[in-house]
TORKOL-13925 format. One line per 10 residues: their letters; for each residue x, y, z of N, C-alpha, C. Coordinates in steps of 0.02 Angstrom, whole numbers. Layout:
N
A = X,Y,Z,X,Y,Z,X,Y,Z  ...
END
This chain:
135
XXXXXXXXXX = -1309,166,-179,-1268,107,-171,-1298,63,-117  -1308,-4,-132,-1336,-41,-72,-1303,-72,-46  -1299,-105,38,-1250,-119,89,-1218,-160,46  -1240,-224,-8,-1196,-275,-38,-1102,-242,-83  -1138,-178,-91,-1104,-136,-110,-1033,-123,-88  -1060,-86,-1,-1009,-49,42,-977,-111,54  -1018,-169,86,-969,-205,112,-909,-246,49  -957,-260,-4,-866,-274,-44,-817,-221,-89  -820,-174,-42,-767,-103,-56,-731,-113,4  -765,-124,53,-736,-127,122,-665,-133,122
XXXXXXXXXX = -617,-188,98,-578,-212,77,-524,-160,50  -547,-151,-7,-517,-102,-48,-512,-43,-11  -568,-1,28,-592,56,33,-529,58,102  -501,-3,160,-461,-34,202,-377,2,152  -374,-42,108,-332,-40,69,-301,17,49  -339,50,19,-339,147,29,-280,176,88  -341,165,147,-320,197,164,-256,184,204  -232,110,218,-185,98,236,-118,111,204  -135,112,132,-82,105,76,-75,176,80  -133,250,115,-114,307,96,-85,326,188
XXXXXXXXXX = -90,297,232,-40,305,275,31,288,280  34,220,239,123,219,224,142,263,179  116,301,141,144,345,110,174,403,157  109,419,173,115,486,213,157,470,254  183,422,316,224,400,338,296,396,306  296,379,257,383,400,218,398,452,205  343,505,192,342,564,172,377,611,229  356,605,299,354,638,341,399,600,379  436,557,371,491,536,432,559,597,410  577,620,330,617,665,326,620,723,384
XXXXXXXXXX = 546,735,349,546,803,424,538,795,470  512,768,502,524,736,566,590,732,594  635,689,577,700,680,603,715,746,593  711,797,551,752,852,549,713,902,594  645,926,585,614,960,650,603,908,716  607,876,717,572,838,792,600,752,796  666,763,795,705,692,809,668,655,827  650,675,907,626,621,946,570,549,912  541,591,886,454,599,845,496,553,802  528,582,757,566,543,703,589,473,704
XXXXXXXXXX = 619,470,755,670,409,765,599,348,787  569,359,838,494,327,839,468,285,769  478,337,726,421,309,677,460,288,612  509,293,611,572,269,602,594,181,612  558,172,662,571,98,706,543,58,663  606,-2,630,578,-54,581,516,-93,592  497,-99,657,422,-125,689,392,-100,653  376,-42,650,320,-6,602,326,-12,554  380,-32,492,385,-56,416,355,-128,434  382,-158,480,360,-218,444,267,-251,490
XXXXXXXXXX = 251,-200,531,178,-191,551,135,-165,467  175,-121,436,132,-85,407,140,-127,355  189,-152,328,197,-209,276,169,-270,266  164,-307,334,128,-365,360,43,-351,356  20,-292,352,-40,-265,340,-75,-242,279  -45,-222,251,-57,-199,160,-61,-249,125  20,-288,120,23,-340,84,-32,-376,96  -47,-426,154,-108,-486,137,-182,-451,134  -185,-385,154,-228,-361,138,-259,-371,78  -200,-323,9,-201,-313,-44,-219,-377,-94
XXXXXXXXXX = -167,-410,-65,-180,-493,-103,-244,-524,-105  -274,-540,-34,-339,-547,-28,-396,-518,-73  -399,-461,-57,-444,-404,-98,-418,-412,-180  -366,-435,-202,-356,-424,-277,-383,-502,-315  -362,-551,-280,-369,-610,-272,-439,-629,-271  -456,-606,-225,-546,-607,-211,-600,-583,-267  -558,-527,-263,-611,-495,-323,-601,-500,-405  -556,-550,-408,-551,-577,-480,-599,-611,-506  -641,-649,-436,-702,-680,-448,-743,-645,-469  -755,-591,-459,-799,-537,-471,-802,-515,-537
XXXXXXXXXX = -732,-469,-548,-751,-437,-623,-675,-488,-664  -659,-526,-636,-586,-560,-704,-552,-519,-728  -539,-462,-729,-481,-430,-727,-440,-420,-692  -357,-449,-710,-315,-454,-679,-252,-374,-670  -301,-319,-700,-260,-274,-704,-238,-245,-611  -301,-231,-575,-287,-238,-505,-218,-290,-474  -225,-318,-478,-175,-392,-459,-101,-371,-485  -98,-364,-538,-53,-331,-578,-11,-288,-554  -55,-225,-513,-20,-171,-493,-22,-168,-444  -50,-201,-398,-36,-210,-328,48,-235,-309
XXXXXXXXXX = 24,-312,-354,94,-353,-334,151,-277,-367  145,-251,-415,189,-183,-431,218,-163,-358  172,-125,-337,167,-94,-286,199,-146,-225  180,-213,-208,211,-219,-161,285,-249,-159  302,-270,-219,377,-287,-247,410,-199,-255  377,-122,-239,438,-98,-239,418,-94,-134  368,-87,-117,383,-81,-35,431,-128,-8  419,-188,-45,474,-253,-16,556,-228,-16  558,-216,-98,624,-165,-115,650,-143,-58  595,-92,-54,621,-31,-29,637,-32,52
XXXXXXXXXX = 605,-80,92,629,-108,155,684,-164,135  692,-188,107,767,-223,90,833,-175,81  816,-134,40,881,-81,17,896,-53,87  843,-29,135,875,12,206,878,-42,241  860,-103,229,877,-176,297,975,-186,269  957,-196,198,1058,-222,197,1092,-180,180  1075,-104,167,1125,-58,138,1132,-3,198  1097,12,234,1083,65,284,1117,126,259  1136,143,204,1168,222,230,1100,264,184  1126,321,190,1075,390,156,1062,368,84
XXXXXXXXXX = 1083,344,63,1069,326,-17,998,274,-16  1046,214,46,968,172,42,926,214,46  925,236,129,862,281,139,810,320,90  847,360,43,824,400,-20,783,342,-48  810,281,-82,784,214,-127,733,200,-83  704,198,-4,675,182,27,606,204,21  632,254,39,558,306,30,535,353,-16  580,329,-92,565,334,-152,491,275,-166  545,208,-172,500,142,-180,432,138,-135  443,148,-58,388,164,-46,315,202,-59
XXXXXXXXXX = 317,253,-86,286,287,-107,274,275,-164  324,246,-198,267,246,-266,240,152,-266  270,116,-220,233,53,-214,165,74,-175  145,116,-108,94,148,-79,40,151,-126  71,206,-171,43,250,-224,20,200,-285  59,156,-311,17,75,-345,-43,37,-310  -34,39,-252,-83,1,-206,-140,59,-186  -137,101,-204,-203,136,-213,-245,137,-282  -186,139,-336,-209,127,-401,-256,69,-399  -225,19,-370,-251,-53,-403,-317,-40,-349
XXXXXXXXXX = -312,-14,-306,-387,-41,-264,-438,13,-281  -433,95,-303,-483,112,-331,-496,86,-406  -459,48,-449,-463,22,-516,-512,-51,-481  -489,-83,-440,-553,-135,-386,-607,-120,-409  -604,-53,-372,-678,-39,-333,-725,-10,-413  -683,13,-470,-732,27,-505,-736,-23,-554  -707,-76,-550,-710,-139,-592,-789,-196,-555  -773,-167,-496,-828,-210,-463,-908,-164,-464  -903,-97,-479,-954,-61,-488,-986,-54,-538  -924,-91,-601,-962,-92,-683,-1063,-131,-679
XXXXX = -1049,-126,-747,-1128,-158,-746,-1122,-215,-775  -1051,-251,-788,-1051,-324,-828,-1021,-362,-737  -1026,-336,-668,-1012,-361,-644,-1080,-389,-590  -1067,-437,-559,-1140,-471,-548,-1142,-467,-470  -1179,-444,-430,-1164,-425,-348,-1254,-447,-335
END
C-alpha cells in the first residue's frame, strides 16, 4: 500500500476507531456504575456524549462526503447518517426522558449507531481500495 493510500484511510481508519470507543464506552458505563460508581458516574457525564458526538459525527460526514468523490457510492453515507440518527436518538431519549428505560434505549441506539459507523467506514475504505477507483 503506498502513503497516497494510508493517508486517505486516515479518516476512516480515525472513524473506526472513535466510533469503536463510543461503543465500548456504552458498553461499560453498566458495569461501571454497578462495580465502581465513582468511575461510573465520571463517564457517565453528558460532556463526554456530546465530546464524543461532536467528534464522530463531523468526522464521519466529512470522510463519507469526501470520499464520494472517490468511488460514488453512496452506500457509506447511507449508513453512517444510519448510525448517527440512532446516536442522536439515543442522547435525546436519556436528555428528555431520564429514567432506566431511556437509559436501556440509550445505549441500545448507541451501539448499534457506533456499530453503523464502523460499517460505513470499513465499506469506505474498501470502496476506495477497489481497482475502478482512481488515487
Amino acid at each position: 500500500m503506498d502513503t497516497n493510500t494510508n493517508e486517505s484511510e486516515l479518516t476512516d481508519k480515525a472513524g473506526i476507531l472513535f466510533s469503536a470507543l463510543c461503543c465500548i464506552h456504552c458498553m461499560a458505563i453498566p458495569f461501571l456504575i454497578i462495580f465502581a460508581p465513582a468511575i461510573g458516574q465520571y463517564f457517565e457525564n453528558p460532556i463526554i456524549h456530546m465530546l464524543g458526538m461532536g467528534l464522530v459525527i463531523p468526522l464521519g460526514l466529512y470522510t463519507f462526503i469526501s470520499k464520494l468523490k472517490v468511488h460514488a457510492d453512496k452506500r457509506p453515507l447511507y449508513i453512517g447518517i444510519v448510525g448517527m440518527i440512532f446516536l442522536i436518538a439515543g442522547h435525546l431519549f436519556h436528555s428528555f426522558l431520564g429514567n432506566e428505560t431511556a437509559e436501556i434505549i440509550e445505549i441500545a441506539s448507541s451501539i448499534i449507531g457506533g456499530a453503523s459507523l464502523i460499517a460505513a467506514h470499513v465499506l469506505n475504505i474498501k470502496l476506495c481500495r477497489c481497482h475502478t477507483c482512481h488515487h
